[in-house]
N, C-alpha and C positions, 0 to 999 in steps of 0.2 A: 645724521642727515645734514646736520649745518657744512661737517664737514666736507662732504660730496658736494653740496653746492658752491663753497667756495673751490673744491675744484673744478666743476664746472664753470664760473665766470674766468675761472683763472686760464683757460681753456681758451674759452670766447677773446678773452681780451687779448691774447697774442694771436689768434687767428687773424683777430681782427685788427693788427697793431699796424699802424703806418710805416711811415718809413723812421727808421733808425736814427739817419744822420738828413739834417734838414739843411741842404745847401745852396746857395745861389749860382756858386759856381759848377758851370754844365760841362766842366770838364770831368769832373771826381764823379766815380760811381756813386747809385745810389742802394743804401740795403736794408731790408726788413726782417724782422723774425717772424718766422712763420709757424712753428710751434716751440712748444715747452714741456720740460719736465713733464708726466702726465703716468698715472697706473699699468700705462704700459711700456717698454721696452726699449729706451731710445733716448736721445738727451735734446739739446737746441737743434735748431734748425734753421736756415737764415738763406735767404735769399739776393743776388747782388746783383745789380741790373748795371753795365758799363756807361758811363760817360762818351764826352769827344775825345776823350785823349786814352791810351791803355794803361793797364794798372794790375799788379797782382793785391793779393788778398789773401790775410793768414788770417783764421779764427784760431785764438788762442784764450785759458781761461788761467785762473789761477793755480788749478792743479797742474796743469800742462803747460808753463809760462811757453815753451817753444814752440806750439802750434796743436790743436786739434785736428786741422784741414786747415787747406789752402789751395789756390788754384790762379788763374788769369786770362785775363776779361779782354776778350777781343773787341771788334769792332763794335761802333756806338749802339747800343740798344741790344746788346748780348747779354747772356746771364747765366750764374755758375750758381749752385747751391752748395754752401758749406754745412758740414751736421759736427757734434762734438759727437765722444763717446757715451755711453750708455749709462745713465746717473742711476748710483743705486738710490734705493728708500730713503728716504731722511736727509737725501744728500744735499747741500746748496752747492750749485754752482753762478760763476760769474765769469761772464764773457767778455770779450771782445774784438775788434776786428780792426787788423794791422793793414797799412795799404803803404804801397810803393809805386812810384811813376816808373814807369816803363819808355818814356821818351828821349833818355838824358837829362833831363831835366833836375832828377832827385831829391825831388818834392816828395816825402813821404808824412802821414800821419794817421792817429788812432782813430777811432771809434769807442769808446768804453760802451758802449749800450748798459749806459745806467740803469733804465728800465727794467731790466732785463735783467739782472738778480736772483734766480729762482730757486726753489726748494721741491723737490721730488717727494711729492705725499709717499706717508710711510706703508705697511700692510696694512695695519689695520684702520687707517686712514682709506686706504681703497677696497677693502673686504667692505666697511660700512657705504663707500660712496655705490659703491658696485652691485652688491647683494640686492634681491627682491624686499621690497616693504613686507614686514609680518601681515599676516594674514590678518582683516579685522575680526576680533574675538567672537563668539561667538554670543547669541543672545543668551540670557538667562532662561529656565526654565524649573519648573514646579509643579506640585503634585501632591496626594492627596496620601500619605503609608495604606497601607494595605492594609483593613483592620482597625486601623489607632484612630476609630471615633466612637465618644463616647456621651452617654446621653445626662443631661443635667441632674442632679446630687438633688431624690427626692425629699420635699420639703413636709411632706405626708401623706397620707392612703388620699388616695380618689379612686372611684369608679373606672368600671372597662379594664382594659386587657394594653401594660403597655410594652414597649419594644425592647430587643434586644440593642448593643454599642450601637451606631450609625445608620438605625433603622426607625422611619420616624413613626412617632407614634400618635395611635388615632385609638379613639372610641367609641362606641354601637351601642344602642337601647332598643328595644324593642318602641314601638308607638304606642303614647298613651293618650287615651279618649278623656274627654270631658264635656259635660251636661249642658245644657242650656233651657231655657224655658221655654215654649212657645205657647199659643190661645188655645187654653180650655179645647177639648173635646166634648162632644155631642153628649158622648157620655159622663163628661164628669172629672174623668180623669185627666190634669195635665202632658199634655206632648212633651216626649225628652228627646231633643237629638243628638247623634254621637260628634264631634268636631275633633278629626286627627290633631296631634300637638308632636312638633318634630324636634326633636332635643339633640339634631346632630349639627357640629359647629361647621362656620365655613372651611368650605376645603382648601386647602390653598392650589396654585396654578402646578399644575405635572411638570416632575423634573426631565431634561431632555436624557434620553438612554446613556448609561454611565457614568450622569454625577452622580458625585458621591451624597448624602443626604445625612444631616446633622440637625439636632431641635435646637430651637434657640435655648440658649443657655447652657450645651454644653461644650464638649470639648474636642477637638480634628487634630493629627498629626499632623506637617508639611513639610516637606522637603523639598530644597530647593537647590541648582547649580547655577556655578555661572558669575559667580557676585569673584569681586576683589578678596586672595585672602585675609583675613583680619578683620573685613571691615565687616561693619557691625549694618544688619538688615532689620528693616521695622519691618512687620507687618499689620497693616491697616484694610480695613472694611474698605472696599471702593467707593470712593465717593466722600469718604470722610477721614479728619484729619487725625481723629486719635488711634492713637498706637495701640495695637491691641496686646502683641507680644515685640521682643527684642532676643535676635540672635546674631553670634560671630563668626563670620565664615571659615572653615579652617582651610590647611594649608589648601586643601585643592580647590577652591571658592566654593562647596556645598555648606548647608544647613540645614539642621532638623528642630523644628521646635514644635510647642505644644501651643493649641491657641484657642482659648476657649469665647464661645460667639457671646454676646450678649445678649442676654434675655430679652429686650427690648427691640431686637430686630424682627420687623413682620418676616413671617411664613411667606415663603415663594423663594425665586432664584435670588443669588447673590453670589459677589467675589470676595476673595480675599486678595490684597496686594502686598505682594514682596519687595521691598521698595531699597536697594543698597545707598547706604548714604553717602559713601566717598564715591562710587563711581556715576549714580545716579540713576541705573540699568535699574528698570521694574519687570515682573510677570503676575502671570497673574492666575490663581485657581477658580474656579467655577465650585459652587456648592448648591446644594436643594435645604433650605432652613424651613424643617417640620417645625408646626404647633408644640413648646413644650411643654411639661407634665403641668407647670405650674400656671401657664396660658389655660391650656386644656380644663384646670380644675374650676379658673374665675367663668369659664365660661358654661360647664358644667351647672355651677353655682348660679347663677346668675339664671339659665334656663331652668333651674328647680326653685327657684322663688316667684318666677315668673309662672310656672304650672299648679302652686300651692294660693297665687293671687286669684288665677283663674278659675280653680276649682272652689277656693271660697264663695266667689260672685255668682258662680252656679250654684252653690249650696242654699243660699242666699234667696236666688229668686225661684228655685226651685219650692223651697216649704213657702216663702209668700204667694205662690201660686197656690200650693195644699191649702194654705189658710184660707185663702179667697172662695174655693171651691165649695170645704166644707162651709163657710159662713153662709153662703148660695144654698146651699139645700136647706140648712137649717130655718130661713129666711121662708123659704118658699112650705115648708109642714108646717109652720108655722098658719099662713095665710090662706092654706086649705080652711082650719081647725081639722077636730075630729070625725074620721068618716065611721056613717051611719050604716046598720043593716036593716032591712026592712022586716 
């Protein structure tokens, strides 16, 4: 690219090149170059505008010390254009332009067109200035294998029914009642009412149709394209800075690695990002993180202490209500005494 641009200004600047020979005298033609060297097919170019007086004109260079072109410049304000021959690749040429009086006179002299020195870019100098810019690459992209999730290495039995690789798992009880006490009946007997107790944990939020569903704490294939080959991709939780797995792109920039979620991540949606470190290109997978086994148990746990609290305090005021009752009758045959027959 640099090179193409240096042929471009190289271009612009004899286009745009004044005059050659900068004279006071209005008798001597004046002359310009008008192109150069350039990836296409052709050598100098030089333009020669006459003076007051006539005059010919040889462009000659150093391969051709006897002339390239020549010609002769009539009446004032006429104009001939000299070309050399055809410069191959690589070539440098160097010009100049020879002038004779035509009046008797036999005033003659050069031109060197110092400036004007050139080198004709080579092929592969105009293959790159010429050629369309590569296409910009394309983005990376990523995904979830087909299959390759797997659910977190249980840590011991719990209750329920759990899932199979990539399928999250949940647990069901049936509903269990517990007692409470309420005021004495007419007759005697304490009121017990039933009070449902629901031991199912929160749900988490529904994954959208087609991600893939992993519990926290286990483990997702991913595969990814696109990255630099060689260079080495983090993959990181969105949103946060630690690396969760590290892999190497091969030759065709793809990766496959395994990357096990952390137990610590709440249930509900979340990303993973693939993050290439030399080129900098991220994407990014979508996942559903189910409740896992060992979530699942503390909270299991936690609702069966909480039903053995509650079932005690009914137990509790349940016989202190019995006791109360019976102490009430006994209280009251008591304060009859004994009944008499006649």
């Amino acid at each position: 690219m640099v090179t193409g641009l240096l042929v471009l200004l190289l271009s612009a600047a004899v286009a745009g090149a004044g005059s050659a020979l900068a004279i006071d005298d209005p008798t001597r033609p004046d002359a310009r170059v008008t192109h150069g060297p350039s990836c296409h097919p052709g050598g100098i170019v030089v333009e020669v505008v006459a003076g007051s007086a006539p005059f010919s004109v040889r462009l000659a260079t150093t391969r051709r010390p006897a002339g390239e072109d020549e010609a002769t410049l009539g009446a004032q304000g006429s104009s001939v254009v000299l070309r050399t021959g055809d410069v191959a690749p690589g070539e440098t040429i160097d010009p100049r332009l020879e002038f004779t009086a035509r009046d008797g006179s036999g005033v003659a002299y050069v031109d060197e067109l110092e400036e004007y020195t050139l080198t004709r870019p080579t092929v592969e100098d105009c293959q790159l200035a010429l050629s369309p810019p590569p296409p910009p690459p394309a983005p990376p992209t990523a995904s979830v294998e087909a299959g390759a999730t797997a659910p977190a290495p249980s840590t011991g039995s719990a209750g329920g029914t759990g899932s199979q690789a990539g399928v999250a798992v949940t647990t069901s009880r049936a509903p269990r009642t517990t007692t409470t006490s309420s005021e004495t009946s007419t007759t005697g007997t304490p009121s017990v009412t039933s009070v449902p107790e629901s031991t199912s944990p929160a749900v988490p939020a529904p994954a959208a149709a087609g991600t893939p569903q992993i519990p926290s704490g286990g483990t997702v294939t991913l595969r990814g394209a696109g990255f630099i080959p060689g260079e080495r991709v983090d993959i990181r939780l969105h949103g946060r800075d630690t690396v969760l797995a590290t892999a190497t792109a091969d030759a065709d920039g793809a990766v496959r690695v395994d990357v096990r979620i952390p137990a610590d991540v709440t249930a509900g949606p979340t990303t993973l990002d693939l993050v290439g470190v030399d080129s900098a290109v991220s994407t990014g997978v979508d996942l559903q993180v189910a409740a896992g086994q060992e979530a699942a148990g503390r909270t299991r746990g936690v609702v069966s202490l909480a039903s053995l609290i509650a079932a005690a305090v009914a137990l509790v005021g349940t016989v202190g209500a019995l006791v109360s009752v019976a102490g009430r009758q006994h209280a009251d045959r008591r304060g009859r005494g004994p009944i008499r027959t006649a």
